[in-house]
C-alpha positions as a Markdown table, in Angstrom:
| # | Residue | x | y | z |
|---|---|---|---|---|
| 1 | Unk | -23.5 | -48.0 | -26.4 |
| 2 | Unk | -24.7 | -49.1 | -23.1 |
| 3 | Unk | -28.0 | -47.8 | -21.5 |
| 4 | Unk | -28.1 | -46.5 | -18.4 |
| 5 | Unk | -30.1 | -48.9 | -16.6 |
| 6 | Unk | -28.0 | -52.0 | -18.6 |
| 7 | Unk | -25.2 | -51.5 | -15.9 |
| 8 | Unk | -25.8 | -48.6 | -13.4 |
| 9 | Unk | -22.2 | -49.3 | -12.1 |
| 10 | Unk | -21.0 | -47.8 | -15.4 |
| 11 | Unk | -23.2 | -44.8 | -15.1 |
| 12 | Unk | -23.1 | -44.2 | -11.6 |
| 13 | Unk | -19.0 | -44.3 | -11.5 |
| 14 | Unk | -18.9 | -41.5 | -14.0 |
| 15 | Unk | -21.1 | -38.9 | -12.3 |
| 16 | Unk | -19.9 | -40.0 | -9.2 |
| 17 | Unk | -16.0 | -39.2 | -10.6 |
| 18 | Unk | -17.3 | -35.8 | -12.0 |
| 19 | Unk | -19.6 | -34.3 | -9.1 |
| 20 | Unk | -16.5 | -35.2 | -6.7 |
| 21 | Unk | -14.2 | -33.9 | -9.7 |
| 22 | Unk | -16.4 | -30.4 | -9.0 |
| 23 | Unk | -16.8 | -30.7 | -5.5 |
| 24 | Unk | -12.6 | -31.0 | -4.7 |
| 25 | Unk | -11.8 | -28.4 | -6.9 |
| 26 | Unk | -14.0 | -26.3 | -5.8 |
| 27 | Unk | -12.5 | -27.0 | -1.8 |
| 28 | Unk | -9.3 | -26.8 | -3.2 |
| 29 | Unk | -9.2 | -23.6 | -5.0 |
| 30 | Unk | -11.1 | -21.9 | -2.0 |
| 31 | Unk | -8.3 | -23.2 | 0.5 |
| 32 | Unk | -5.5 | -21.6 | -1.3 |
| 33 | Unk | -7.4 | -18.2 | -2.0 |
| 34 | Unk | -7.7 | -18.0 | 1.8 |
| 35 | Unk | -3.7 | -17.9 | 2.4 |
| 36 | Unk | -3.8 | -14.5 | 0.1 |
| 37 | Unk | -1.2 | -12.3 | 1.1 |
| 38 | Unk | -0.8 | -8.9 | 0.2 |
| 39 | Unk | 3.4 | -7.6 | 0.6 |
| 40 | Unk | 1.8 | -3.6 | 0.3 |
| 41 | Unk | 0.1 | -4.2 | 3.5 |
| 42 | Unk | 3.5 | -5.4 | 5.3 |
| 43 | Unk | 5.3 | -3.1 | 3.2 |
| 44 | Unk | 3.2 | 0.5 | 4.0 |
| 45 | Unk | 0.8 | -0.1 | 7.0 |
| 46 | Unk | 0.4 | -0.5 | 10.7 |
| 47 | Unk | -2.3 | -3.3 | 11.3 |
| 48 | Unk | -5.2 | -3.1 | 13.7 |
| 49 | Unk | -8.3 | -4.7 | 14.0 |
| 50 | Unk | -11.6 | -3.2 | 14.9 |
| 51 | Unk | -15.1 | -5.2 | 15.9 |
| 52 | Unk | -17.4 | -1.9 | 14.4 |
| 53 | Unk | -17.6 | -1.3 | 10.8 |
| 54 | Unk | -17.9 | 2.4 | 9.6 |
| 55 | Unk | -15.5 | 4.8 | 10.6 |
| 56 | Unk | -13.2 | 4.1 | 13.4 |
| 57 | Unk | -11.0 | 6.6 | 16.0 |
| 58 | Unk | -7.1 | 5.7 | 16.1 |
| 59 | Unk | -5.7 | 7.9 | 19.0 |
| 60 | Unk | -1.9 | 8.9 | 19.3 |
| 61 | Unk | -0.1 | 10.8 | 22.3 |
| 62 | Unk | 2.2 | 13.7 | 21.2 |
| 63 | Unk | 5.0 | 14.6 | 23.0 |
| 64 | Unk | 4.2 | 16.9 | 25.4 |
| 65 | Unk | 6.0 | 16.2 | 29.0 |
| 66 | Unk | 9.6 | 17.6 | 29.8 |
| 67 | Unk | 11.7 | 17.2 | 32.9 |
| 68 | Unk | 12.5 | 20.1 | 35.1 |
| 69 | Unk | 15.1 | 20.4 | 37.8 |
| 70 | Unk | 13.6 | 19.9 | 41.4 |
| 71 | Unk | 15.3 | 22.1 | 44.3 |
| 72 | Unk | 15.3 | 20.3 | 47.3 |
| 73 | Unk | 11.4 | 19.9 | 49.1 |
| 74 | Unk | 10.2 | 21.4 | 46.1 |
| 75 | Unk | 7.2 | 19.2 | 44.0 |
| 76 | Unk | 7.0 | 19.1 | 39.7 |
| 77 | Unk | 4.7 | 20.4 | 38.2 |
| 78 | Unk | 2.1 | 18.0 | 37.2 |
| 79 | Unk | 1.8 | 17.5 | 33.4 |
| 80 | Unk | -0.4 | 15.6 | 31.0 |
| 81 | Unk | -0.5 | 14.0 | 28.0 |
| 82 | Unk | -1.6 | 15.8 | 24.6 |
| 83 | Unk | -3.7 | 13.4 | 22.1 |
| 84 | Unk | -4.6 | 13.6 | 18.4 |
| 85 | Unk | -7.0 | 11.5 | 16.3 |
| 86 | Unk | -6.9 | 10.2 | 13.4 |
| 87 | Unk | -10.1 | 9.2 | 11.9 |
| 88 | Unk | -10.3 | 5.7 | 9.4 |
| 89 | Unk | -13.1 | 5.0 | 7.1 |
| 90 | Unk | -14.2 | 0.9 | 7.1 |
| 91 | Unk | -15.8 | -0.1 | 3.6 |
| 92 | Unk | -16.4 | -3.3 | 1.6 |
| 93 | Unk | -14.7 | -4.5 | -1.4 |
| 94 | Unk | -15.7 | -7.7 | -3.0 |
| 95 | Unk | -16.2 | -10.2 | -6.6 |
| 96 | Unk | -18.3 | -12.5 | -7.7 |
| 97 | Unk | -16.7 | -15.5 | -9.9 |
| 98 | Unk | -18.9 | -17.9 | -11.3 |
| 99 | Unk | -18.0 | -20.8 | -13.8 |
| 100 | Unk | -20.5 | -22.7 | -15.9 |
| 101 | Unk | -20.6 | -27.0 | -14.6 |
| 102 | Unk | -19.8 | -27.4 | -18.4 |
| 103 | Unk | -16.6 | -25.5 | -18.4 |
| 104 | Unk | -15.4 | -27.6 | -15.3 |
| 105 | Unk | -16.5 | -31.3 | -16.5 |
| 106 | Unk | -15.3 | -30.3 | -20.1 |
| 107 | Unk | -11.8 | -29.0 | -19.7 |
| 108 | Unk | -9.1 | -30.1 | -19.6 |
| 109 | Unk | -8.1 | -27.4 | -16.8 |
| 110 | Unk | -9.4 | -26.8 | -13.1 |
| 111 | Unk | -11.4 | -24.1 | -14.0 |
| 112 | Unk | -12.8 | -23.3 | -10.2 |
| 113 | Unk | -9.2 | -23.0 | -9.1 |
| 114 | Unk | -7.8 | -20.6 | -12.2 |
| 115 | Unk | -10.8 | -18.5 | -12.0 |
| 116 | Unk | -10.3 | -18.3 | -8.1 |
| 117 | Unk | -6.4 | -17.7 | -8.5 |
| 118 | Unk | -7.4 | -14.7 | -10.9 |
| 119 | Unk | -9.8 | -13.2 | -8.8 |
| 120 | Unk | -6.8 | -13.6 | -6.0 |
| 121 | Unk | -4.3 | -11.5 | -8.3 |
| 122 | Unk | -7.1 | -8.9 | -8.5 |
| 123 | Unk | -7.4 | -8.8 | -5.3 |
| 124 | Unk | -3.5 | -8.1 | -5.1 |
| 125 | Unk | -3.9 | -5.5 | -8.1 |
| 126 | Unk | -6.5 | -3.6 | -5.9 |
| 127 | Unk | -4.8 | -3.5 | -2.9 |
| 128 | Unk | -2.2 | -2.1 | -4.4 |
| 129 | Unk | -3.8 | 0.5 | -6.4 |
| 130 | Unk | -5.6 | 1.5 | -3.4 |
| 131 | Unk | -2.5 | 2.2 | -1.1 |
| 132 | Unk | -0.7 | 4.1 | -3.8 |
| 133 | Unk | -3.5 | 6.1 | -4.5 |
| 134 | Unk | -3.5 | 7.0 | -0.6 |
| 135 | Unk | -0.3 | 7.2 | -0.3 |
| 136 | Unk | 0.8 | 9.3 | -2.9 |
| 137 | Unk | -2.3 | 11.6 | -2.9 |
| 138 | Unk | -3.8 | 10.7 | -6.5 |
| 139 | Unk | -7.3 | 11.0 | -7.0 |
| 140 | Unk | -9.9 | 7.8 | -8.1 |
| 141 | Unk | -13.8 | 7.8 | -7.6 |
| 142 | Unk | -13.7 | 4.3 | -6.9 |
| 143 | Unk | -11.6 | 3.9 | -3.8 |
| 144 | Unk | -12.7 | 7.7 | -2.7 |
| 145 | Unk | -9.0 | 9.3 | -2.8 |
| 146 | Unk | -8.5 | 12.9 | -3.2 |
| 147 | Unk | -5.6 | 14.3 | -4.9 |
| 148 | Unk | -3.1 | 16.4 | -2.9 |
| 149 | Unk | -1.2 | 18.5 | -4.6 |
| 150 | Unk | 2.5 | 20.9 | -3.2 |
| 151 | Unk | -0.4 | 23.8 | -2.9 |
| 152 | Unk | -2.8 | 21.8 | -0.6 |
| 153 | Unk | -3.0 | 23.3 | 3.1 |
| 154 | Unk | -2.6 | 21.1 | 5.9 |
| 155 | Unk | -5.5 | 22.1 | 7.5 |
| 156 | Unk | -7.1 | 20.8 | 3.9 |
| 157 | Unk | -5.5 | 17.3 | 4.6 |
| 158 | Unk | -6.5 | 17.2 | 8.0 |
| 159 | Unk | -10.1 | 17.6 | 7.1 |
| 160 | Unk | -11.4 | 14.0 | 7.1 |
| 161 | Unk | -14.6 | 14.9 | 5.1 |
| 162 | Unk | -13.0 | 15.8 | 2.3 |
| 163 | Unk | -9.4 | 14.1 | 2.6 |
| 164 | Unk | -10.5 | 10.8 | 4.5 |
| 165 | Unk | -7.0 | 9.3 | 3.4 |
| 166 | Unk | -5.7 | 12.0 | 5.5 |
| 167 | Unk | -1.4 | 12.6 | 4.0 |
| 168 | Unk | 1.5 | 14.0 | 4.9 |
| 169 | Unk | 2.8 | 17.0 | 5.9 |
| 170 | Unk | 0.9 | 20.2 | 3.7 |
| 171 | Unk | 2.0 | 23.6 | 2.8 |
| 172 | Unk | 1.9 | 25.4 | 6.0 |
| 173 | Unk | 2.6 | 22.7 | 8.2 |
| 174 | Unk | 2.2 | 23.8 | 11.8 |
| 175 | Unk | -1.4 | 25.7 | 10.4 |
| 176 | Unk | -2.8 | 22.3 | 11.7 |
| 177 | Unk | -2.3 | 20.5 | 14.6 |
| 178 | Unk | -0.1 | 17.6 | 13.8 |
| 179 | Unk | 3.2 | 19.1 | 13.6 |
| 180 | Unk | 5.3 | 18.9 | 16.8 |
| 181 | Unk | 8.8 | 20.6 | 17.3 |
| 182 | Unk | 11.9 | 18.1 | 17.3 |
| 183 | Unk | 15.4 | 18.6 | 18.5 |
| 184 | Unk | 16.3 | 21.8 | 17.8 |
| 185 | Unk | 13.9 | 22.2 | 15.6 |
| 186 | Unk | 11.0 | 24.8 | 16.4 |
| 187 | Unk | 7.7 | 24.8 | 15.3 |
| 188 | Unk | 8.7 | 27.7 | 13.3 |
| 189 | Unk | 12.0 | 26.1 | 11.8 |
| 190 | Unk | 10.0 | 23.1 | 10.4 |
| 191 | Unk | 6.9 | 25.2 | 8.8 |
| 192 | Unk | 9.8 | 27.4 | 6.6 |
| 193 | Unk | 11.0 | 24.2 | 5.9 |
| 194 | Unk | 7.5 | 23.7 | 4.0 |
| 195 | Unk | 5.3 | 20.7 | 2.6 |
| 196 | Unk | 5.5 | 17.0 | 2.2 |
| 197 | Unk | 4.6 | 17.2 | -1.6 |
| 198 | Unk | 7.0 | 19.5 | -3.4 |
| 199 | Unk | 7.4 | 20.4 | -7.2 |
| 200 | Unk | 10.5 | 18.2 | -8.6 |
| 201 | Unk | 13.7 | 20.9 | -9.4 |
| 202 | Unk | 13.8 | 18.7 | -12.6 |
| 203 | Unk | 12.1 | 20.2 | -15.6 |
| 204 | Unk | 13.7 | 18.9 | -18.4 |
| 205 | Unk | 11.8 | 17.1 | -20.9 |
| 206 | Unk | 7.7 | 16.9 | -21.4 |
| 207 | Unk | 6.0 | 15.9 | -18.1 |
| 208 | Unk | 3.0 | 15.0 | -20.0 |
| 209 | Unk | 4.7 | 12.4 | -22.8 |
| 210 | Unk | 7.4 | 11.4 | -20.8 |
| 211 | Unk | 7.3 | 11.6 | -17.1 |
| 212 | Unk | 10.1 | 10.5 | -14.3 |
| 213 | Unk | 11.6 | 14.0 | -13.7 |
| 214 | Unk | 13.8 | 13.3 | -10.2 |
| 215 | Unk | 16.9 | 15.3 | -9.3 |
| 216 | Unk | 19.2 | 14.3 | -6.8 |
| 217 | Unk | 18.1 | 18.0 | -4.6 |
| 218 | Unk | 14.6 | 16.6 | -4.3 |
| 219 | Unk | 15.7 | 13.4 | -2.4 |
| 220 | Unk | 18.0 | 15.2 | -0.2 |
| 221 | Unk | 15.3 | 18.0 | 0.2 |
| 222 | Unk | 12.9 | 14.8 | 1.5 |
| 223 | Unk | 16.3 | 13.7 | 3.4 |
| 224 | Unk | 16.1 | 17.2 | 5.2 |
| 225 | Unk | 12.5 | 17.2 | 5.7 |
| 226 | Unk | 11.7 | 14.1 | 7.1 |
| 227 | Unk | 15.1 | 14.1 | 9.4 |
| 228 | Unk | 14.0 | 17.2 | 10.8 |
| 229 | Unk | 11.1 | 15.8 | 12.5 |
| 230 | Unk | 13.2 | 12.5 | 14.0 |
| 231 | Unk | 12.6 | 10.1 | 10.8 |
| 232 | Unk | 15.3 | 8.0 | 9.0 |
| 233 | Unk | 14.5 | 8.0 | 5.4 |
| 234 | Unk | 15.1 | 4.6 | 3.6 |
| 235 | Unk | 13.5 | 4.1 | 0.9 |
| 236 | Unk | 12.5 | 5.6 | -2.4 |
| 237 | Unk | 9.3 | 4.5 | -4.2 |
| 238 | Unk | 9.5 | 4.8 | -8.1 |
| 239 | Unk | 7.9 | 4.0 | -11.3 |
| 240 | Unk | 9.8 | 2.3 | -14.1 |
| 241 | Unk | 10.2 | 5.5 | -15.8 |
| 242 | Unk | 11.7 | 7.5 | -12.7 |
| 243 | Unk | 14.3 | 4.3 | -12.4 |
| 244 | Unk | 15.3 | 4.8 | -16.3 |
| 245 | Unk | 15.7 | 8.4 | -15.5 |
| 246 | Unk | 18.4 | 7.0 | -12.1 |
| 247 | Unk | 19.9 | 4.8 | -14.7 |
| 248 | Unk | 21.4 | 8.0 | -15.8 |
| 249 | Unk | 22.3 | 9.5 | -12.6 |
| 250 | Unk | 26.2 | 8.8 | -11.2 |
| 251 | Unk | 25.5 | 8.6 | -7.8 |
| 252 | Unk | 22.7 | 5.6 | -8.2 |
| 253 | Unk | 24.4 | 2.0 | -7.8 |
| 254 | Unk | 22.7 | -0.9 | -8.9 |
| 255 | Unk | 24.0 | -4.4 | -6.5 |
| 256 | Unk | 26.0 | -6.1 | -9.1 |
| 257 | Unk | 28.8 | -6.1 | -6.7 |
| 258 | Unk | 27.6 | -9.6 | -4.7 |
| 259 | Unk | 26.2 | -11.1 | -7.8 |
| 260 | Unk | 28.4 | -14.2 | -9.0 |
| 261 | Unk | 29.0 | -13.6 | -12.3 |
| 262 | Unk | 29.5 | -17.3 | -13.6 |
| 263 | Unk | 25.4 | -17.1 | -13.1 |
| 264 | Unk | 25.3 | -14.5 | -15.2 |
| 265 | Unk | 24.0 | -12.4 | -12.7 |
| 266 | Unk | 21.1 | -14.3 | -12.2 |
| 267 | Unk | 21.1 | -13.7 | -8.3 |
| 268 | Unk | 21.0 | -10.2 | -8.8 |
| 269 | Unk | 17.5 | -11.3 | -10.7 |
| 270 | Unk | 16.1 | -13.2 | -8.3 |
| 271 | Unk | 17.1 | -10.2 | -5.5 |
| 272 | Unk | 14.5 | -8.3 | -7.3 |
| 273 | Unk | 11.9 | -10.7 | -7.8 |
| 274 | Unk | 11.9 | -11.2 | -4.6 |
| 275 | Unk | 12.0 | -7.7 | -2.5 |
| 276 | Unk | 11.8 | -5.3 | -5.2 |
| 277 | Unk | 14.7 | -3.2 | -4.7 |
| 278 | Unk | 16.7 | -2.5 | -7.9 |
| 279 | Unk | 19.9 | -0.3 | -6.1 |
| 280 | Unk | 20.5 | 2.3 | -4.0 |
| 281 | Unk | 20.7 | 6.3 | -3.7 |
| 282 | Unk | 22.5 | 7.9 | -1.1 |
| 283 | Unk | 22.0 | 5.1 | 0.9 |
| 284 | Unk | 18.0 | 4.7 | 0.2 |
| 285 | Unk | 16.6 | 1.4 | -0.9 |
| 286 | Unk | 15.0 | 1.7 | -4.7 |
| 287 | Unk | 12.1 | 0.3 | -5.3 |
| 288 | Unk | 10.2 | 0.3 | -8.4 |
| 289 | Unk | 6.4 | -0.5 | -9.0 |
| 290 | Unk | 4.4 | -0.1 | -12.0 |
| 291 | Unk | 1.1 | 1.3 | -10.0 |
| 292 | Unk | 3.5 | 4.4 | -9.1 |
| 293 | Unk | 3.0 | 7.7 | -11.5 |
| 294 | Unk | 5.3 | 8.4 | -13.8 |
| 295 | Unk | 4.4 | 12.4 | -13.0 |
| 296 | Unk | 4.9 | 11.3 | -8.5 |
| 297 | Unk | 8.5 | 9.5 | -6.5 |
| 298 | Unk | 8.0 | 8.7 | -2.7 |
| 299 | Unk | 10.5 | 8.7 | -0.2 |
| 300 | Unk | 9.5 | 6.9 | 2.9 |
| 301 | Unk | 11.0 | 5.4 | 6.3 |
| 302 | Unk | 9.7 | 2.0 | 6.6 |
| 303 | Unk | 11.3 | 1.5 | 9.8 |
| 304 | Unk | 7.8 | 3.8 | 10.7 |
| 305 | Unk | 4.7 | 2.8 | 8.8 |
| 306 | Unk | 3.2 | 6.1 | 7.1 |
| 307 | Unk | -0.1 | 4.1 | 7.3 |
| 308 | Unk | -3.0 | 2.1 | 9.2 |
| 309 | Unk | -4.7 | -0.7 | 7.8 |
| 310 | Unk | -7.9 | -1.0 | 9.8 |
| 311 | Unk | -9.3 | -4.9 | 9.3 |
| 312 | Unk | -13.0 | -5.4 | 10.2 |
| 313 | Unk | -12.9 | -8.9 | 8.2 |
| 314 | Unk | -10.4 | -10.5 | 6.2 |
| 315 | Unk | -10.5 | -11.8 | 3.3 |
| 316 | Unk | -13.5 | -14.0 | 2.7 |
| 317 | Unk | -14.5 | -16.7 | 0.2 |
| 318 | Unk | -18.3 | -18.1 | 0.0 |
| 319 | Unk | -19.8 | -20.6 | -2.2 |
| 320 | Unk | -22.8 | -18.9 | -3.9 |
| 321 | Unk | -25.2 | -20.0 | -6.6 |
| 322 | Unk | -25.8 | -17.9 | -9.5 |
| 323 | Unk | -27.9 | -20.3 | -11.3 |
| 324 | Unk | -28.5 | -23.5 | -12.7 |
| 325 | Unk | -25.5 | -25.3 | -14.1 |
| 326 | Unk | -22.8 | -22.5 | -12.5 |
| 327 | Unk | -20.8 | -22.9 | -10.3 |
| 328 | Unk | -20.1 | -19.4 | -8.1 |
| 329 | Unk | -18.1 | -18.0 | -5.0 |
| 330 | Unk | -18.3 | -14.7 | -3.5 |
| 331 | Unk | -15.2 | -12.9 | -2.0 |
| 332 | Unk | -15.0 | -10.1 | -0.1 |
| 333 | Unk | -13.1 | -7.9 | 2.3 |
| 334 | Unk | -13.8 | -5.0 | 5.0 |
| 335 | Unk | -11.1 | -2.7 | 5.4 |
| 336 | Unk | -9.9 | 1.0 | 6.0 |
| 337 | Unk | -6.9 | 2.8 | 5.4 |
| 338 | Unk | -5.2 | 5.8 | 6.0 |
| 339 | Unk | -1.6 | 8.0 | 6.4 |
| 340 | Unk | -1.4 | 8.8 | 9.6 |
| 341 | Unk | 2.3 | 9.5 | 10.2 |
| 342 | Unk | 2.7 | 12.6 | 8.4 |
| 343 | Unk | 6.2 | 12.8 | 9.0 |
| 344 | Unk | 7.1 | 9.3 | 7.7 |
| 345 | Unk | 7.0 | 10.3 | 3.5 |
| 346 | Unk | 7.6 | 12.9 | 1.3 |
| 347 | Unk | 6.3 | 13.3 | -2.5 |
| 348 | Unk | 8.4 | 14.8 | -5.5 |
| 349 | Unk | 6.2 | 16.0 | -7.6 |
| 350 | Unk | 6.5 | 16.7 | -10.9 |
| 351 | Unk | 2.6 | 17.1 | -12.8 |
């Protein structure tokens, strides 16, 4: 045994070794949470930025100007543009992580960087939750969603004190003021078309013990609605238990047809890993994702984001200091979000 004051070298090295141990994983863990991405946010939502917190104004010009012939002499009528807002309420998410200095001078691990990495794959979790939740009208205290079911008005959704995720298109859909006539399309021809969210023309089965009810009429019924009002549906949103339930259907193809198969169709794999999409129905990109309802299917055109994602702050990592021995980092976020292309989605509905 050697005391501490025998040879100080000794001593000196090995707290030195630990305390930068702490100090570099600590730096390291906090420089790869910072390059965080989120693929819902590129997948769903518009981005802007905003320099107020609170609730911020996001304004849109309809289409409202026409041409008109001119007789010779004669002077157009002057015309001017129509606005609509769409209101978007800022608010801040965060964690606290703290590990003990024990825990990271006794392990074997980097405990600072796993415990960082898992507070990073919440925040993914959360995001996502949060935009499905929005975007498919399903309600949860924490994130302040509201549910939106195929009886909800449109001059319900449009209320932003009680529907501050706003939605798509509601029952009664030029009640509001949102819905514009498009191509030959009245304002008339596009309310008797009807809502956004629509009962699924499946019923077969137990919605409550089974779930995934999707017929082929409600994505050509989304198909009609949202090409109606000048949108190009292209993909189609599903849980794993509305994809077993396309398994079954003819018309749904599955992209074997590139895969080599002296991989063993290992490409086709690693397609899905990477982008999500599992085939294709009538020409729409399938996606599956475990956050969706079994009971709710979304068809969407992504070429048009159905949603903004108002950023006051990023994503935000800061050492704190929980207590003696622990070593802590606070994270946090300031964001808003909120459909505000009603036209761009449709929900099949089926609970």
């Amino acid at each position: 045994m050697v005391a501490a004051g025998t040879n100080p070298g000794i001593a000196d090295s090995s707290l030195s070794s630990t305390a930068n141990r702490v100090l570099v994983d600590y730096k390291d863990a906090i420089q790869d949470y910072k390059v965080t991405e989120m693929p819902v946010v590129n997948m769903f939502a518009e981005r802007f930025t905003t320099d107020t917190g609170g609730d911020v104004d996001i304004t849109f010009a309809k289409p409202s100007m026409g041409l008109e012939q001119i007789e010779e002499g004669a002077t157009p009528a002057f015309q001017h543009t129509d606005l609509r807002n769409e209101r978007v309420s800022v608010k801040e998410y965060g964690i606290a992580v703290g590990v003990t200095r024990r825990m990271i001078e006794d392990s074997r691990f980097s405990e600072m960087e796993l415990a960082l990495n898992e507070a990073r794959r919440a925040v993914t979790r959360h995001i996502t939750k949060h935009f499905i939740y929005a975007v498919f009208g399903l309600a949860d205290t924490t994130f302040g969603t509201t549910a939106v079911a195929a009886g909800t008005n449109e001059t319900d959704i449009e209320t932003f004190a009680t529907y501050p995720y706003g939605g798509f298109f509601g029952a009664s859909p030029s009640s509001g003021n949102r819905l514009n006539e498009y191509g030959g399309y009245s304002l008339s021809d596009l309310n008797s078309l009807g809502t956004h969210y629509f009962a699924s023309t499946d019923s077969s089965g137990s919605e409550s013990s089974t779930g995934g009810n999707l017929e082929l009429t409600d994505v050509t019924k989304a198909i009609e609605l949202m090409s109606s009002k000048g949108q190009n549906p292209d993909t189609i949103l599903v849980s794993p238990t509305h994809y077993k339930t396309l398994l079954e259907l003819a018309d749904f193809t599955a992209p074997f047809g590139s895969t080599n198969s002296a991989k063993g169709g290992i490409d086709y794999v690693n397609d899905v890993s990477n982008d999500g999409v599992v085939g294709q129905l009538y020409g729409l990109n399938v996606v599956v994702n475990s956050y969706v309802p079994k009971t709710r299917a979304g068809i969407f055109d992504m070429s048009v984001k159905p949603v903004a994602y108002v950023e006051r702050r990023g994503l935000t990592v800061e050492e704190a200091n929980p207590g003696f021995g622990i070593m802590g980092s606070y994270m946090s976020m300031r964001y808003g979000l909120k459909v505000i292309r009603p036209e761009a989605g449709c929900i099949v509905i089926s609970d």
